[in-house]
C-alpha positions as CSV (number, residue, x, y, z in Angstrom):
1,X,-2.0,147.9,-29.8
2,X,-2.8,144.4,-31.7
3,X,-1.0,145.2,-34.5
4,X,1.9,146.8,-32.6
5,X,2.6,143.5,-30.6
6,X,1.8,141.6,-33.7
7,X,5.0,143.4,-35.7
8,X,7.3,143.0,-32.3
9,X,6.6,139.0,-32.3
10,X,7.8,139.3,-35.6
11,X,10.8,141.0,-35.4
12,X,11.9,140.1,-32.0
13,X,15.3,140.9,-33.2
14,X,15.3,143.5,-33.9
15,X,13.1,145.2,-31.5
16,X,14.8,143.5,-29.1
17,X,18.2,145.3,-30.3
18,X,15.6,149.0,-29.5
19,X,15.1,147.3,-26.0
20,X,18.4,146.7,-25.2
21,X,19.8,150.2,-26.2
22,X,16.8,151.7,-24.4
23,X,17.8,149.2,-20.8
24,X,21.0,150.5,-21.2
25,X,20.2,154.2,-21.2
26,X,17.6,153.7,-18.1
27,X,20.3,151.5,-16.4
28,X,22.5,154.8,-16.7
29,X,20.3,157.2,-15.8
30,X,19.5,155.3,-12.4
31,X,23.0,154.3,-11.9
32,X,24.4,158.1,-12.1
33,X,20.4,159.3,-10.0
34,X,21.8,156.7,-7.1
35,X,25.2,158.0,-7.3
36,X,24.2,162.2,-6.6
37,X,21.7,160.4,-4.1
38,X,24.5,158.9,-2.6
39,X,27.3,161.7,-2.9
40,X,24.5,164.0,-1.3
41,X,24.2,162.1,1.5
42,X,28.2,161.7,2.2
43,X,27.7,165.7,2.7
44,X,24.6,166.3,4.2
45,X,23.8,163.3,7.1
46,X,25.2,164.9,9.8
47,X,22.8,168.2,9.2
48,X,19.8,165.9,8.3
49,X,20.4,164.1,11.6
50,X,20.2,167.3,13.4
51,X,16.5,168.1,12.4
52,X,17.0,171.7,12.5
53,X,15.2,174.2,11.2
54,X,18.0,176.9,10.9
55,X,21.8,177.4,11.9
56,X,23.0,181.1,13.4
57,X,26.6,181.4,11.8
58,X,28.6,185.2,11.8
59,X,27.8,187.1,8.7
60,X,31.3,187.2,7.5
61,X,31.5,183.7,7.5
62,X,29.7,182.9,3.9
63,X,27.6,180.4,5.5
64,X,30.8,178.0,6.6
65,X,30.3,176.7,10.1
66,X,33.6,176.1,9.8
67,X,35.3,179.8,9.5
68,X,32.3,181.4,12.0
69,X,33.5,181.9,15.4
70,X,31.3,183.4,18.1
71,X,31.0,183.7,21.8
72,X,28.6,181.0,23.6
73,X,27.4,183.9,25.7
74,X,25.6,185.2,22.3
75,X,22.7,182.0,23.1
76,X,21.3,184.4,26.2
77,X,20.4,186.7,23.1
78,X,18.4,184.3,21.0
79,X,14.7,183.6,21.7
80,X,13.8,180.2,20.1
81,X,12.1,177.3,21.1
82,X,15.2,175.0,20.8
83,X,19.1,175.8,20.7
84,X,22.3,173.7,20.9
85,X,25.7,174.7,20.3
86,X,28.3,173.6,17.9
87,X,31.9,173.7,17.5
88,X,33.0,172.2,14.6
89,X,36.7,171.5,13.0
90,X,38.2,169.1,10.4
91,X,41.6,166.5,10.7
92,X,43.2,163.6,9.8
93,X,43.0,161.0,12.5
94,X,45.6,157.8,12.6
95,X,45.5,154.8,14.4
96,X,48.7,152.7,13.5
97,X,48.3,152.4,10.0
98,X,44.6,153.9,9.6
99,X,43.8,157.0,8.2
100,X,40.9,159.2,7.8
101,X,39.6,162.8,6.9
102,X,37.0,163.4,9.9
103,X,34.8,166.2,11.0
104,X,34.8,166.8,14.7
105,X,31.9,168.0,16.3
106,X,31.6,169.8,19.8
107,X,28.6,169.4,21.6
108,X,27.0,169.8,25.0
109,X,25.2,166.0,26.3
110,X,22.5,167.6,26.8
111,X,21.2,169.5,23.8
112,X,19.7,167.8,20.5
113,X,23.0,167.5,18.8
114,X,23.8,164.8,20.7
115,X,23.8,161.8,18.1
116,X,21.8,158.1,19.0
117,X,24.5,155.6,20.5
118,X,24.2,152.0,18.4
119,X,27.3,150.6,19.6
120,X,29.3,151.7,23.2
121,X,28.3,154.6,25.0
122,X,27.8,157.8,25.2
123,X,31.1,160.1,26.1
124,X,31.8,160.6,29.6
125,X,34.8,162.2,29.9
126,X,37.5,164.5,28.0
127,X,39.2,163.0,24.8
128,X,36.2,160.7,24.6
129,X,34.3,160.3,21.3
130,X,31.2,159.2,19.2
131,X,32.0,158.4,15.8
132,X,30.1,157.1,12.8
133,X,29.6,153.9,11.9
134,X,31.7,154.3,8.9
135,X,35.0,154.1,10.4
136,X,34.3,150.8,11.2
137,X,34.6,150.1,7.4
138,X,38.0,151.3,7.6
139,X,39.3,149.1,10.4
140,X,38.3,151.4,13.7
141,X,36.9,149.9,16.4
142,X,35.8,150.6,20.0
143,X,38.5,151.8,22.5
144,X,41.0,152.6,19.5
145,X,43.3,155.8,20.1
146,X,43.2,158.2,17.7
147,X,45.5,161.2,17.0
148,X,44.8,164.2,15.2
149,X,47.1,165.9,12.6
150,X,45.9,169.1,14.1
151,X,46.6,168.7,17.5
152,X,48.4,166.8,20.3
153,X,45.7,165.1,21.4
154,X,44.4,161.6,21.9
155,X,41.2,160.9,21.5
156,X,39.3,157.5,22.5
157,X,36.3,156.3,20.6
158,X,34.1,154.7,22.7
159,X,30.7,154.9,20.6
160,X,29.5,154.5,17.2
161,X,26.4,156.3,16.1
162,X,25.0,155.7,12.3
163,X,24.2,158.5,9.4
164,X,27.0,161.0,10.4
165,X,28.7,162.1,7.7
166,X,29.6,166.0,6.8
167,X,31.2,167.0,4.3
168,X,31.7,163.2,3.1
169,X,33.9,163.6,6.1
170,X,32.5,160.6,9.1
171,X,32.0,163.3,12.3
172,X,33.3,162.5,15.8
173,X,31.4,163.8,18.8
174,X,32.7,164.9,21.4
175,X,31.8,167.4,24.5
176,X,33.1,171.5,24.2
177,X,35.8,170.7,26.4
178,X,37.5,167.9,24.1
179,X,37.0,170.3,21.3
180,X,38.6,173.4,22.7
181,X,41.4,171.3,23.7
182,X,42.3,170.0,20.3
183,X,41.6,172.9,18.6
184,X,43.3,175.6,20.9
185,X,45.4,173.1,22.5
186,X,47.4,176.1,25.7
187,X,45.5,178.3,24.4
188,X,42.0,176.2,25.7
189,X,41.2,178.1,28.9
190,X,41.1,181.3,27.2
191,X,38.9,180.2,24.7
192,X,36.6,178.2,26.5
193,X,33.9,180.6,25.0
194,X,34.3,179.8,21.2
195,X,31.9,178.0,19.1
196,X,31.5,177.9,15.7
197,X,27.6,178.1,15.4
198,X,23.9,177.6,16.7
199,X,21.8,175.8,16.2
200,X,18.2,176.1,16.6
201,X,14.9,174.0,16.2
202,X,12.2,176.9,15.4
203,X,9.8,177.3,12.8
204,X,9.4,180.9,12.8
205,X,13.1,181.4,12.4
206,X,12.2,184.6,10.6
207,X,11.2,186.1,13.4
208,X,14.2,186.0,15.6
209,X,16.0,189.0,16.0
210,X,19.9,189.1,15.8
211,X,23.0,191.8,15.9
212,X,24.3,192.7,12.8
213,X,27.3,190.5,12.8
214,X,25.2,186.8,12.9
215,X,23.0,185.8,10.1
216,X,20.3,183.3,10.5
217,X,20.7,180.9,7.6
218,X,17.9,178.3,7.0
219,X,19.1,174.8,6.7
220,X,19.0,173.8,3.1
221,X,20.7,176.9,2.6
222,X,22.9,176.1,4.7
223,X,23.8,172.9,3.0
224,X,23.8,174.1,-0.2
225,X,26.8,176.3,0.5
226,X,28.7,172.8,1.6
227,X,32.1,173.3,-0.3
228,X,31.1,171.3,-3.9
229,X,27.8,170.2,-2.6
230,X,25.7,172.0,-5.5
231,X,28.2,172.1,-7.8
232,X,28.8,167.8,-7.5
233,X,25.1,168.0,-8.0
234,X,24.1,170.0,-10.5
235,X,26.7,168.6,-12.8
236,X,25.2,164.6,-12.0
237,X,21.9,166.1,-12.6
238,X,22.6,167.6,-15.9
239,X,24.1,164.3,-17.0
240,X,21.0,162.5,-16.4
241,X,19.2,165.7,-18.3
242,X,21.2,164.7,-20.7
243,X,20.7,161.1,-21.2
244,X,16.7,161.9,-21.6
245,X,17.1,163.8,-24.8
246,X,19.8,161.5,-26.0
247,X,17.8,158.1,-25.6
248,X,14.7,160.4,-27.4
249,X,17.1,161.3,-30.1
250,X,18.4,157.4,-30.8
251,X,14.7,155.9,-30.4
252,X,13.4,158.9,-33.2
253,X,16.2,157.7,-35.5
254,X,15.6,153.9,-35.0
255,X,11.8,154.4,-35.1
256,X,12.1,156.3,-38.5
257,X,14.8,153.9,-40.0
258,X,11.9,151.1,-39.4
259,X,9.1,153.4,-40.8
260,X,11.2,154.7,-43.7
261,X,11.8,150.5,-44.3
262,X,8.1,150.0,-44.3
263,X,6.4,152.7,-46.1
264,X,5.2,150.4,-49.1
265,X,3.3,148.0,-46.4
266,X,2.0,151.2,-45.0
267,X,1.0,152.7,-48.0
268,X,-1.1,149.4,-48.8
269,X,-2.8,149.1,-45.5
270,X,-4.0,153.1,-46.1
271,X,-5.0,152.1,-49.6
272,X,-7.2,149.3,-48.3
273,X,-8.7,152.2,-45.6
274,X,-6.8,151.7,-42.6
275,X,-7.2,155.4,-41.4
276,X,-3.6,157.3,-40.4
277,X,-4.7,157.9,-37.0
278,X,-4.9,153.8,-36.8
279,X,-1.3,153.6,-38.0
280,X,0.3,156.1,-36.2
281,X,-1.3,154.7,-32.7
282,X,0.2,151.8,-33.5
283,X,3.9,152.9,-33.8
284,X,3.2,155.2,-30.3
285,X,1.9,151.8,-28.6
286,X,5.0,150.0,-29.8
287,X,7.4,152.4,-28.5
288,X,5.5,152.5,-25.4
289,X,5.6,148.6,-25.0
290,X,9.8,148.9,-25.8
291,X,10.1,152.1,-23.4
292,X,8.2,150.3,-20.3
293,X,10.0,146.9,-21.3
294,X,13.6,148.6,-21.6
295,X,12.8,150.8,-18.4
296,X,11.4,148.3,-16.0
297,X,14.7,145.9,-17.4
298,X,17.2,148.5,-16.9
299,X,15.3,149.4,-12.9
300,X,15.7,145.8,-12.2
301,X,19.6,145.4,-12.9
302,X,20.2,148.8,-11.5
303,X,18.9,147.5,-8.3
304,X,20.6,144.1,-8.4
305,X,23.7,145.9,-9.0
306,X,23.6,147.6,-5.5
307,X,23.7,145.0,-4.1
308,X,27.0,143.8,-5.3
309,X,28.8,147.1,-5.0
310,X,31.2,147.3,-2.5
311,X,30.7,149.8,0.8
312,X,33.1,152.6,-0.7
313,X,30.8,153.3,-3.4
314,X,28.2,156.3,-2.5
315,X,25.5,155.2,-4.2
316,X,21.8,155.0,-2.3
317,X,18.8,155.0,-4.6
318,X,15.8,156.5,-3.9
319,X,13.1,154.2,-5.4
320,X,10.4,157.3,-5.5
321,X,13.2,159.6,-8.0
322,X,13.6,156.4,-9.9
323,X,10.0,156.0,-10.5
324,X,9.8,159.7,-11.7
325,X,12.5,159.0,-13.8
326,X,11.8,155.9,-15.5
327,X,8.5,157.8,-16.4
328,X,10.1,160.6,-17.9
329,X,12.1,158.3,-19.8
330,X,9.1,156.6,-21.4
331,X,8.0,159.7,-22.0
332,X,10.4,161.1,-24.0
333,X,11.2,158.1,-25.7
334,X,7.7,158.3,-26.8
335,X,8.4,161.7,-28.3
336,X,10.7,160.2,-30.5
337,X,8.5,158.7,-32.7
338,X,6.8,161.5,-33.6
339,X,9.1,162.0,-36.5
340,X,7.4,158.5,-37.8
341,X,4.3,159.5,-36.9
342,X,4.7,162.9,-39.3
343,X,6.1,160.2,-42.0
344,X,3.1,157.9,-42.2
345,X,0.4,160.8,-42.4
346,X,1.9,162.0,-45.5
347,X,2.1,158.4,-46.8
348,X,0.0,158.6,-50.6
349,X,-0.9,155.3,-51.1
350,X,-0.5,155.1,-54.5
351,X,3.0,156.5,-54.5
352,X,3.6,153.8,-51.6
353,X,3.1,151.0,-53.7
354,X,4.4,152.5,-57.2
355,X,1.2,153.7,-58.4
C-alpha cells in the first residue's frame, strides 16, 4: 500500500486522468440505475400502493387489468382474507389548455384501494375524483373540470393523493358509479356489474379456488406484464451490465500501459529481492485506491445532480442499489489489473535492466 500511494503522489497526473475516467463511468452507471428506478416507479406506484398480495384477472386477459372484464357478483365466490374491486380504464383528460394521459381507477370507499387524501377530500359524489399529486406539476388544481376523450363526462378533482402512478400514467379515483358512467356512458345501468379485476390481500393466495375462466396472478407478476415494464428494464439494466466490463476493460489497458512503461524499475526492485507477490499487491492496492476514489467521486455528483433535475425527469435513486453497485464497480475494476499483475511475475530481472 506505501508504495502504491507513494507512485500516485508522484504522478498525480496522471493517475488522476485513471480517476476521472473511472468517476465518469460510476457517474453513468448510477445516473442510468436512478433512471430504471425511476421509470419503474412511473409504472408500478399505483400497484405498490395497493399492498396486495395478488390480483384475480379473466384468464383470457394475458394478465391486463385493462382487457379483463368480470361480473362483481364473482367476489361472493372468493374466500380471502381481504378483497376490493377494481375497474380500471385509460384517457386523455383536458382542462382548457392542459393535457394528460391518466389511468382511471373505480373503487368502492370502503375497501383498501381507496388511496390516502393529502390535499382535499375524499370523493363524495358522482364525477368526483382523487388524483395524484403529479398533475399538479402540470397546472391542475383543486376543483378543476376535467373532460375525458373517451367519454362525455366531466369529472371534478377534489383530492390529491401522492405515489399513484400506473402505467407512467397519474390514476384518478373515483367510486364504480363514476366509472361505469364514463366508460359505458347509456349503456351504464346495464353494466353496473362490470369490473375489471380483484383484488385481494391474502398470503395463501395459492389456495383459493377459482372457475376456469379467472386466473389468480401474484403481484409482481402482475406487474411485470405492465405493457414495456420488463422490456424498459431489462434493456437499462443491461446497459449498466455493460458499463462494468467496459470500465474493467479501459482500467486493464491503462494499468498495463503504466506497467509495460515501468518494467525496467520493476525489474530492479526484483533484482534487489523485492519478492513479486510485493509488487503485484502494490498495483491491486493502487487500483483499489483509484476505484474507491473514482466511485465515491462519481456517487457524490450523481447525487448532487438530482437535485438540480427538473420534476419531468423519472429518476429516484435508491442509495442501497447504488452501494451494491459502486462495489461491483471496484471490483471489477480491480480485475483489470490482473493483466499487470501476470506482466510483473514474469519480469527477469536481468532482462529488465538489459542484463
Amino acid at each position: 500500500m506505501f508504495l502504491a500511494w507513494q507512485e500516485i503522489k508522484r504522478n498525480k497526473l496522471r493517475f488522476i486522468l485513471i480517476t476521472g475516467i473511472l468517476m465518469l463511468v460510476s457517474y453513468l452507471v448510477f445516473f442510468l440505475s436512478g433512471l430504471a428506478t425511476g421509470l419503474a416507479s412511473l409504472n408500478r406506484e399505483a400497484v405498490d400502493k395497493w399492498e396486495a398480495s395478488a390480483i384475480i384477472l379473466t384468464d383470457d386477459s394475458d394478465k391486463s387489468l385493462y382487457q379483463s372484464f368480470m361480473s362483481v357478483d364473482l367476489l361472493k365466490e372468493i374466500n380471502a382474507e381481504k378483497t376490493a374491486v377494481i375497474g380500471q380504464l385509460n384517457a386523455i383528460a383536458s382542462n382548457k389548455d392542459k393535457k394528460q394521459n391518466i389511468a382511471l381507477f373505480g373503487i368502492n370507499k370502503e375497501e383498501f384501494l381507496m388511496p390516502n387524501v393529502i390535499e382535499g377530500r375524499a370523493f363524495e359524489n358522482a364525477n368526483e375524483v382523487i388524483a395524484n399529486d403529479s398533475l399538479k406539476d402540470e397546472g391542475f388544481n383543486l376543483g378543476d373540470q376535467l373532460s375525458l376523450s373517451s367519454s362525455d363526462q366531466t369529472l371534478t378533482i377534489v383530492g390529491f393523493t401522492d405515489d399513484a402512478r400506473f402505467n407512467a400514467a397519474p390514476v384518478l379515483y373515483a367510486n364504480l358509479s363514476t366509472y361505469h358512467q364514463v366508460k359505458f356512458g347509456e349503456m351504464a345501468d346495464q353494466n353496473k356489474d362490470q369490473i375489471n379485476g380483484i383484488v385481494i390481500q391474502d398470503d395463501s393466495i395459492l389456495n383459493l379456488s377459482l372457475n376456469d375462466e379467472l386466473e389468480t396472478i401474484e403481484i409482481e407478476s402482475f406487474i411485470e406484464n405492465l405493457p414495456g415494464y420488463t422490456e424498459q428494464k431489462l434493456t437499462l439494466n443491461f446497459m449498466i451490465y455493460f458499463l462494468f466490463g467496459i470500465s474493467s476493460i479501459i482500467l486493464a489497458i491503462f494499468l498495463y500501459v503504466l506497467t509495460v512503461q515501468k518494467i525496467s524499475m520493476f525489474g530492479v526492485m526484483k533484482a534487489q529481492g523485492i519478492s513479486s507477490s510485493y509488487l503485484s499487491w502494490s498495483v491491486v492496492a493502487q487500483t483499489l485506491i483509484l476505484a474507491f476514489i473514482g466511485t465515491a467521486v462519481g456517487f457524490i455528483i450523481t447525487l448532487i445532480s438530482g437535485t438540480f433535475l427538473p420534476a419531468a425527469v423519472p429518476v429516484s435513486f435508491d442509495l442501497t442499489l447504488m452501494i451494491i453497485y459502486g462495489l461491483i464497480l471496484m471490483v471489477v475494476a480491480t480485475a483489470g489489473a490482473v493483466f499487470s499483475v501476470l506482466t510483473i511475475v514474469r519480469i527477469d530481472p536481468l532482462k529488465a535492466i538489459g542484463g
